[in-house]
C-alpha positions as CSV (number, residue, x, y, z in Angstrom):
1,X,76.0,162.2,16.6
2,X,74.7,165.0,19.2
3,X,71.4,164.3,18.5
4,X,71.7,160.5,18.5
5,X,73.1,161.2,21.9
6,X,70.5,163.5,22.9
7,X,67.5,160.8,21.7
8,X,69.7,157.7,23.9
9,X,69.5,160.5,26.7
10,X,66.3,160.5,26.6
11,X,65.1,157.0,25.5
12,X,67.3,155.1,28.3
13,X,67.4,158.2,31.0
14,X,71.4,157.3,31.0
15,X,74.3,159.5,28.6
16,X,75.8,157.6,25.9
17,X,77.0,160.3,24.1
18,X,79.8,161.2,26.1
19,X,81.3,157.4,26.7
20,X,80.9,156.3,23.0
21,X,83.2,160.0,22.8
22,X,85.8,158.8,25.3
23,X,86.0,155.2,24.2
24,X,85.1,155.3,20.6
25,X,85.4,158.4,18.6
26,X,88.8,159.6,20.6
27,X,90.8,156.4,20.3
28,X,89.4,155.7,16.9
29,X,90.0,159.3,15.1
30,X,92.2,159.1,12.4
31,X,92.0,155.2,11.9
32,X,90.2,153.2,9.6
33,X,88.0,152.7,12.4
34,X,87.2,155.8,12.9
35,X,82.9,155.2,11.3
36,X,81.8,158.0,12.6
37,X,84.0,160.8,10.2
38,X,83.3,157.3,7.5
39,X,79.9,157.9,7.4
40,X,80.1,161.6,7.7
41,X,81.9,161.7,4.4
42,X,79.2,159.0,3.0
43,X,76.7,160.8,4.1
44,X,77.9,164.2,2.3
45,X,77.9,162.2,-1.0
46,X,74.3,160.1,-0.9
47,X,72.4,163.4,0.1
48,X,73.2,165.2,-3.0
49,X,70.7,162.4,-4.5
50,X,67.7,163.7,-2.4
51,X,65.2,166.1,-3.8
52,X,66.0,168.7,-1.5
53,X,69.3,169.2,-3.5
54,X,67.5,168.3,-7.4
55,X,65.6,171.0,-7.3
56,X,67.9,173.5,-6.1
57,X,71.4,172.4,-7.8
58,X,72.1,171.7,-11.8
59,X,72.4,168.3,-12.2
60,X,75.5,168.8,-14.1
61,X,76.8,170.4,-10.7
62,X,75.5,167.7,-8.4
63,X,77.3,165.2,-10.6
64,X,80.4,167.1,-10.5
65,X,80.2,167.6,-6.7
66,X,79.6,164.0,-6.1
67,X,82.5,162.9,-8.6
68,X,84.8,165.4,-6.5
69,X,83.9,164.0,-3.5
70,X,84.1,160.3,-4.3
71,X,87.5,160.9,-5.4
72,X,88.8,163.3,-2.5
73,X,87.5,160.6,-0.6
74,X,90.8,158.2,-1.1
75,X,93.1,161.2,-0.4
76,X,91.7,162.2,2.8
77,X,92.8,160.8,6.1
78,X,92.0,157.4,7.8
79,X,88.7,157.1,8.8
80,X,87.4,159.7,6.6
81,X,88.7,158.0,3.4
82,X,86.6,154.7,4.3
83,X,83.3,156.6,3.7
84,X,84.3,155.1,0.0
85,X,82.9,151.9,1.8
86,X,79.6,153.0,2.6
87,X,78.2,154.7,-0.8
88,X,76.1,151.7,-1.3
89,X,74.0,148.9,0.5
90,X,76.6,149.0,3.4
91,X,75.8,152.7,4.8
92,X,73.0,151.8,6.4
93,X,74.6,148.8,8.3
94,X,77.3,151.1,9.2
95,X,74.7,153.5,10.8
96,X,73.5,150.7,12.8
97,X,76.5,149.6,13.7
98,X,77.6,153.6,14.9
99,X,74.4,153.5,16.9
100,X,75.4,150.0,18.7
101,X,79.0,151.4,19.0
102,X,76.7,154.6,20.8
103,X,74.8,152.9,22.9
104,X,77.1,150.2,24.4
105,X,80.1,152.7,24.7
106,X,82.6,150.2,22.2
107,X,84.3,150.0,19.2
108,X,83.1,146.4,18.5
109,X,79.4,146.3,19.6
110,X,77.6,143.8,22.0
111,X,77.3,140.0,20.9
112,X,74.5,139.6,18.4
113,X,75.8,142.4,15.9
114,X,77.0,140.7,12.8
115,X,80.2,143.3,10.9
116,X,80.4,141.9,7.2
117,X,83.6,142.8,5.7
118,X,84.4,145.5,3.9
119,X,86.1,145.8,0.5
């Protein structure tokens, strides 16, 4: 998210980062809509699928790894435990939806965005 701030920095010469932090992230943390720490924990699970990790890792413990963390996943706090929502086609409309959430400084993004639900 740093970096994402860092790139709005320097793409629309205003800071993003910091309101998203004030209005978003803060009053969000530790509620389901909390997407940042969502996709955190989504993320942790899709990269052990890259190559980076195949040819470094057993694929026995990459599978074991990701198992663990799909099930920790449900036992973990609010926010975090919805990353189970974005393992498949819906991570990367969550990341676009973070990065509308970024830029306008809002929990529901600007008009236009469509949010399909989640189950």
């Amino acid at each position: 998210m740093e970096s994402l701030g860092l790139r709005f920095l320097i793409s629309t010469g205003s800071d993003r980062y910091r309101p998203y932090k004030a209005r978003v992230y803060r009053p969000t943390y530790l509620t389901a809509d909390c997407l940042e720490e969502s996709l955190a924990n989504a993320e942790s699970y899709n990269r052990l699928t890259e190559e980076r990790y195949k040819i470094r890792v057993e694929q026995a413990i990459r599978d074991g790894l990701r198992s663990f963390l799909k099930d920790s996943f449900s036992r973990q706090p609010p926010g975090y435990r919805e990353g189970l929502n974005y393992l498949g086609l819906l991570y990367r409309e969550g990341l676009y939806k973070l990065q509308s959430q970024t830029l306008n400084g809002a929990v529901w993004p600007a008009a236009g965005f469509v949010d399909r639900q989640l189950s």
